[in-house]
N, C-alpha and C positions, 0 to 999 in steps of 0.2 A: 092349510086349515087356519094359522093363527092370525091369517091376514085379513080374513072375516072375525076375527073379533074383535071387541075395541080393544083399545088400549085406558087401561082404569087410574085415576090421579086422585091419591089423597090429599087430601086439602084444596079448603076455595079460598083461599090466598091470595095475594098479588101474581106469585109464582105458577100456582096452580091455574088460576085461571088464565092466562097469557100461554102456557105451555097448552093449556087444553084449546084454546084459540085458534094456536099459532097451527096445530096439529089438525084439528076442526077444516080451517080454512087449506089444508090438504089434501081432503079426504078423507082421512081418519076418523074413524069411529072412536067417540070419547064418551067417559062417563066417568062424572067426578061424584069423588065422594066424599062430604063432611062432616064431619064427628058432630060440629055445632046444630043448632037447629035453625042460623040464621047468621048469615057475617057477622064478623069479629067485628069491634066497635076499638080500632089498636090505635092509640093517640100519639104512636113515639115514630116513624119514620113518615116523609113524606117530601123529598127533593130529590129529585128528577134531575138527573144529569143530562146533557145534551144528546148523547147518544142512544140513553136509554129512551128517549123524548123519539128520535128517528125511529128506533126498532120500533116501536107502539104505532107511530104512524100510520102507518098501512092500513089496518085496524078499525082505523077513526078514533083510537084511545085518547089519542095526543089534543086533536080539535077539540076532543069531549071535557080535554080537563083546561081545557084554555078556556070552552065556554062553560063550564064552573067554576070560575072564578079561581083559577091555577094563579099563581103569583107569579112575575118574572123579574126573575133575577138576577142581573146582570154583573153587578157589581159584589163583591163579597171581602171581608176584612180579615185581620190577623190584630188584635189588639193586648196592649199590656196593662193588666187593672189598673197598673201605679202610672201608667205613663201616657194612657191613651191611645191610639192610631200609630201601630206598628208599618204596616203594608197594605196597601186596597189593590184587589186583583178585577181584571175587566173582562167578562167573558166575550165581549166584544172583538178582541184581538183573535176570534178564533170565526167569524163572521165568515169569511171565507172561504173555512172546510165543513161549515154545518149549517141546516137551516135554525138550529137553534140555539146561538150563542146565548143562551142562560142556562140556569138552573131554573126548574118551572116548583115552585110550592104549592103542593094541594095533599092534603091529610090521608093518609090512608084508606081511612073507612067512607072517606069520599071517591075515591077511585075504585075502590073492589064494588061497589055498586054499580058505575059504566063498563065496568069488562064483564059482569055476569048480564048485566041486558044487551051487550052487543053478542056474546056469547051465547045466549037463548034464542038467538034469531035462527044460528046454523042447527039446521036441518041434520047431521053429523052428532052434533053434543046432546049429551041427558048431564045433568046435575040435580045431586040427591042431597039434599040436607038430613042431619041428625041421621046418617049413615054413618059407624065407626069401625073401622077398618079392623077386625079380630087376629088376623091372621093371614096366611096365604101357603100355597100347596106349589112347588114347582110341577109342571108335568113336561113331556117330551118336548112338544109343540106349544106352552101356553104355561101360563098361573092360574090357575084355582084361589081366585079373593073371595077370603069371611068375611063377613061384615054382620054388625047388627043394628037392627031399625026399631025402634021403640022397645025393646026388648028380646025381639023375636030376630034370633040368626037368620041368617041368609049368604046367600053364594053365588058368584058370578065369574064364569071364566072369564079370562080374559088375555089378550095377543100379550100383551106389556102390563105392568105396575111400576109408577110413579109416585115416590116418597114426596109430595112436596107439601108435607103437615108439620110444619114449624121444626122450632128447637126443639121440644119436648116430642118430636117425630118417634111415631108407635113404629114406621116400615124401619127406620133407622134401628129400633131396638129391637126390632122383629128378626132384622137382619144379623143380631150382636156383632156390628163390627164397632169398632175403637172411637168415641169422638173425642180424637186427640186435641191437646192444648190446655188454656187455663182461664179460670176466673179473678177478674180483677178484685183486690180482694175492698176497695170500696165501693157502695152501692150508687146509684144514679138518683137525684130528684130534679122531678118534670116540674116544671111549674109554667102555669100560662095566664097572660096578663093582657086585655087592650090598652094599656098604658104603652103610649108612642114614644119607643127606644129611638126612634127615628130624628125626635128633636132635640138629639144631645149627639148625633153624627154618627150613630149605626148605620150599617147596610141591612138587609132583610138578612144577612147570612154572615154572621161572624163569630170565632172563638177569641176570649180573652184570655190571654197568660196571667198563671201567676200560683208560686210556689206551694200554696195553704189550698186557695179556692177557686180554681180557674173554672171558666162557662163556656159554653157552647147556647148561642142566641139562634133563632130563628123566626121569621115570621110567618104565621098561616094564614090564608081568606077565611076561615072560620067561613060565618053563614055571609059573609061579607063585609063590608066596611063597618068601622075599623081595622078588622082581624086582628088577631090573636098575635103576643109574642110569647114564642116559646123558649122557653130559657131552662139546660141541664145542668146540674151541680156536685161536684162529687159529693159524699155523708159519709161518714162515720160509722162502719160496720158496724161495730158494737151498740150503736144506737137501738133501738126496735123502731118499725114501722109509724106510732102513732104519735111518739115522740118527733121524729123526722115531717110528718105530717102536720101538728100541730101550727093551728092560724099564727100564733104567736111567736113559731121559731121561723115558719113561713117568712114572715112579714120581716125578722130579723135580718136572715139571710138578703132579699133582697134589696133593703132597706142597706144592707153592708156593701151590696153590688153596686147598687145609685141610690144614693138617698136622696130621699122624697117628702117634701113638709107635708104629704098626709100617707093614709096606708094605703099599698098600693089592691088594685082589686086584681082578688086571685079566682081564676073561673075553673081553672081544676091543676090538680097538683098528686101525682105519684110519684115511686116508688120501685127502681126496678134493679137486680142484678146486669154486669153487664160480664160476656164471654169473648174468649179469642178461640174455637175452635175449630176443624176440619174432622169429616170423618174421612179414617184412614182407608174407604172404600165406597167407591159411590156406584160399582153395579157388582150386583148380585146374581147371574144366570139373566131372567128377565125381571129383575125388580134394578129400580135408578131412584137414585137422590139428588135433588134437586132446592136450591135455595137455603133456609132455615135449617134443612131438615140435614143438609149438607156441611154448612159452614155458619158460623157465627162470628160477627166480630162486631168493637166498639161504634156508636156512630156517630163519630169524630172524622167527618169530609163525605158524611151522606151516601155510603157505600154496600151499606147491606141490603137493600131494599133494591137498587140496583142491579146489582149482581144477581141478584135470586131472577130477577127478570131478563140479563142476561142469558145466565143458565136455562130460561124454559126458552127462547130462543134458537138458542143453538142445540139444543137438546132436541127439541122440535123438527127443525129440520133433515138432521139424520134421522131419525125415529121414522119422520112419515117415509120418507126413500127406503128403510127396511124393512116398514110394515107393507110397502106395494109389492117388495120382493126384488127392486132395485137395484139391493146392495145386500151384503152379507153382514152381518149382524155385526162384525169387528167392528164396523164404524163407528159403532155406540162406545167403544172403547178411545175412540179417540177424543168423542165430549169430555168421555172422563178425565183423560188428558190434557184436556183442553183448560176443562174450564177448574179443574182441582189444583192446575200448575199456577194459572192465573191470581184463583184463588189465595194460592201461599206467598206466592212471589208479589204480588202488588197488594190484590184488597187488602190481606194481614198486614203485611209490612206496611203499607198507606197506615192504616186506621191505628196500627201502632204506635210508629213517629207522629203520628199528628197529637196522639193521647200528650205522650212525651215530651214532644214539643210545648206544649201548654203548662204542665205540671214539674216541668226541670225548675231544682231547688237550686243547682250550682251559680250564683249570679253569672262568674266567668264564661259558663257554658251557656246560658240560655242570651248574653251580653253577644257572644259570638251568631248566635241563632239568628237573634231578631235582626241583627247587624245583615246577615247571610240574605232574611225575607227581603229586606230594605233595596237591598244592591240586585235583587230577583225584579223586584216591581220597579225598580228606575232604568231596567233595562228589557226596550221591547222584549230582543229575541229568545232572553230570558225568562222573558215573563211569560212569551207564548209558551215555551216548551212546557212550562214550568206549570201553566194551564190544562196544557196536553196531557198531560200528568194526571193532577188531581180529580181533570172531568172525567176523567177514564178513556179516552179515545188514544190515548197512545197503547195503554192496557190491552184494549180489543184489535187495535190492529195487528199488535204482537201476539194477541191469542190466535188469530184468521192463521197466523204463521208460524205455528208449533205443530209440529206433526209426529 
């Protein structure tokens, strides 16, 4: 019976919408549901690893963000405030194993718009805005999904339920299980500028060390040329919001990071906490976490945005094999495994050392660090491996092989 029903996914997300796709273009009956009354307008992830770049492919996602004006990024740095040009890494040395030796830059709230129009075409998917997910009913065969639409409850069985509604995930808290881990206890500020970091030897994608205030730079196409650089800063919890925000502490901060004989123009500028967590269970009978709603961590090597599209992926693929009756349902236990071990073992540990790496006070220890990047980038096979690394295709190929 459950195989005639869809399978229901909260959130239209990056995640959400890729899982409801990738499952769509299977045969699966999908039907997403979003709290919002209209995509999220989220201005903080948007780099695309090479691999995440292939999965989308198939799709048409990849072409779609190449012809909106996706940035490519081949080249990426390691820089030290005081000292300048630590390490330049070449996604090019990986030419070879992928068609897309970059990193591709295009903004979020620019891509969750090509994956719900490529997504509205299959005949398979319904997607429901300003539907918010109340609750849910386990039954024998199937979940029982609450939802409410402008006021008025409503209910929809359904084969499967998929968590994939952010951090602040309702199915996560629905489910009360543990989102293990912790909060960095300083907060993050976005600031974004078309002032060209480029003619002082930026790459589109570099973090700069350094003990007090180290950054994370990147560039976006914005509505097109010039585009936008984005640049992240740790603050000072104790601070409040509008203090951190003010044009005038703005303009400090950046003015500390390169100074500029005028002010630099700031086109938007927030404010955000940032998390290292895992929930300690990502299925429930027939309810799965997926992305946000899953795991959190810094983004410090362009990692979480990623993964959550990993995760609908491979999530996807076993799901539609046990929704035709395929397989037996264990398989879905092995996503979990899959992608929750990955999860702790690289993305956290990745996004960790890379924070660390930036913000080490000890001169000796971070003197040995950048010494360590130096001798990685003046030697190819170092440098590839060391690529293989941080784009995540070592990651996934060791996830294809954990069982």
């Amino acid at each position: 019976m459950s195989q005639k029903l869809p399978v229901v996914i909260a959130g239209a997300g990056p995640t959400g919408l890729m899982c409801a796709l990738a499952l769509a273009r299977e045969g699966v009956k999908v039907v997403v549901c979003e709290a919002e009354p209209t995509l999220t307008h989220d201005l903080r992830a948007g780099s695309f690893h090479p691999p995440t770049q292939e999965m989308m492919a198939p799709y048409g996602i990849t072409d779609q963000m190449h012809a909106h004006g996706g940035l490519q990024v081949r080249q990426w740095q390691v820089r030290s405030r005081r000292g300048g040009l630590v390490a330049e890494f070449d996604l090019g040395l990986l030419a070879d194993i992928t068609p897309y030796p970059y990193r591709l830059h295009l903004e979020q709230h620019r891509l969750t718009p090509i994956m719900l129009d490529i997504l509205r075409k299959e005949s398979n998917a319904e997607v429901h805005f300003g539907h918010r997910i109340t609750g849910f009913e386990h039954r024998p065969h199937s979940v029982l999904v609450q939802f409410e639409s402008e006021g008025i409850p409503g209910k929809l069985e359904a084969a499967w339920l998929i968590g994939a509604d952010g951090g602040r995930s309702t199915i996560r808290k629905l489910l009360q299980v543990e989102f293990e881990g912790f909060t960095w206890p300083e907060q993050f500020l976005v600031v974004s500028t078309p002032y060209d970091l480029g003619r002082h030897g930026f790459t589109m994608n570099a973090y700069v060390a350094d003990p007090v205030e180290w950054a994370a730079v990147f560039k976006m196409p914005d509505q097109g040329p010039p585009g936008l650089w984005r640049l992240a800063f740790p603050c000072d919890p104790g601070l409040p919001d509008d203090a951190l925000l003010d044009p005038k502490a703005i303009q400090k901060r950046m003015q500390g990071f390169l100074p500029n004989d005028s002010d630099y123009d700031i086109r938007y500028a927030s404010i955000y906490r940032v998390h290292q967590r895992v929930a300690s269970e990502w299925r429930h009978g027939r309810v799965l976490l997926a992305g946000d709603a899953a795991h959190l961590n810094n983004p410090l090597g362009g990692f979480g945005l990623n993964s959550g599209i990993h995760d609908a992926v491979n999530l996807a693929a076993k799901l539609a094999r046990v929704w035709r009756g395929e397989e037996h349902e264990a398989l879905l236990d092995l996503y979990v495994h899959q992608r929750r071990k990955t999860t702790i073992d690289q993305v956290q540990a990745m996004s960790i050392r890379n924070k660390r790496l930036l913000e080490e006070r000890d001169p000796v220890v971070q003197k040995a660090r950048m010494e360590e990047l130096i001798a990685t980038a003046a030697d190819p096979q170092r440098a590839r491996d060391y690529l293989l690394e941080t784009s995540m295709i070592a990651g996934l190929k060791r996830t294809r092989e954990t069982r």
